[in-house]
C-alpha positions as CSV (number, residue, x, y, z in Angstrom):
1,X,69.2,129.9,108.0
2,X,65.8,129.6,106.1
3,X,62.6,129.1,107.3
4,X,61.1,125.8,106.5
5,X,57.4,125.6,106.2
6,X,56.3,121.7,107.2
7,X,52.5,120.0,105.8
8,X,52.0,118.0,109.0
9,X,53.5,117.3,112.5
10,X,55.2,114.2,111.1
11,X,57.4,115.9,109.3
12,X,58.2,118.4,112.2
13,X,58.9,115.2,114.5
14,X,61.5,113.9,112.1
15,X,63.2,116.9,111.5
16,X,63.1,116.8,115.4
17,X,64.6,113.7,115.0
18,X,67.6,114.2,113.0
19,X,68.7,117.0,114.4
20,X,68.7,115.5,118.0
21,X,70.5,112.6,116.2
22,X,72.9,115.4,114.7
23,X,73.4,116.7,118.0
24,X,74.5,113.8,119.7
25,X,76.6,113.0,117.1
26,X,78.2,116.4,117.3
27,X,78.8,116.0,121.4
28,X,80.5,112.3,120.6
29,X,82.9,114.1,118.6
30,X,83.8,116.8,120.8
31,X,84.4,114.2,123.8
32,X,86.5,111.9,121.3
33,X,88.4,115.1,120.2
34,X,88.6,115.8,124.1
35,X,90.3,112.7,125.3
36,X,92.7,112.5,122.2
37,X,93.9,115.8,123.3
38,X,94.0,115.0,126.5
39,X,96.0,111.8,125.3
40,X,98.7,113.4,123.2
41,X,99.5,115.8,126.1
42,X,100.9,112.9,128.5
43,X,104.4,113.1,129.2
44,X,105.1,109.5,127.3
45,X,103.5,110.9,124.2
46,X,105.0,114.2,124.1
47,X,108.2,112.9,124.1
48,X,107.3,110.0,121.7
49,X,106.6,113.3,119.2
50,X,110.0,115.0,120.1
51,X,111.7,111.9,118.8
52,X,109.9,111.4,116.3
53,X,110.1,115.1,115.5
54,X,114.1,115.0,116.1
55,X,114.0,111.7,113.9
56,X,112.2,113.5,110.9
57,X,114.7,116.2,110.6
58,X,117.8,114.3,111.3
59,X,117.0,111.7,108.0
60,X,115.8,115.0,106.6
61,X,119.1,116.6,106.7
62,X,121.6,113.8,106.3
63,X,122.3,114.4,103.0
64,X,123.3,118.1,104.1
65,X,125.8,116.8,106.5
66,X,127.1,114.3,104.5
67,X,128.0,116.5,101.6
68,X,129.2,119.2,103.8
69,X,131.2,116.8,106.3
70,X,133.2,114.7,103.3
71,X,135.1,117.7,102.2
72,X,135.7,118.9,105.6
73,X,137.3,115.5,106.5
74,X,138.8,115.0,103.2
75,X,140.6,118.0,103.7
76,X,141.3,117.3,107.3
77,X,143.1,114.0,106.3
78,X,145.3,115.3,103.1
79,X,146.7,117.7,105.1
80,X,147.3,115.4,108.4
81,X,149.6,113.5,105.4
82,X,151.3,116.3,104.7
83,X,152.1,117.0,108.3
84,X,150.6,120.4,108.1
């Protein structure tokens, strides 16, 4: 960090001033950050993001199961006609 050379006290004060201003702002983030943490680790919400987790990957992969289960049961029915 650089030095900063100031002409008069006024300008001292204000840069006294923003940074306190700075500071606080800082701590209001690390409290909000705090109790949304705090939030997402309640039972209700963990398992609101395992279901919507489970959800993600199940539309994800539907077309996989489709186009793998249709031949599957295609096959399964021709040869239950058969009476293999």
């Amino acid at each position: 960090m650089e030095n900063k050379k100031y002409s008069s006290y006024a300008q001292i004060e204000l840069e006294l001033e923003i940074l306190k201003v700075e500071r606080e702002l800082n701590l209001k983030r690390v409290v909000l950050n705090v109790e949304k943490t705090k939030e997402s680790l309640l039972p209700k919400n963990i398992v609101k993001s395992f279901l919507g987790d489970y959800k993600s990957i199940v539309s994800n992969n539907i077309g996989t199961i489709i186009n793998i289960a249709i031949p599957i049961l295609i096959n399964w029915i021709t040869k239950s006609k058969r009476g293999h």
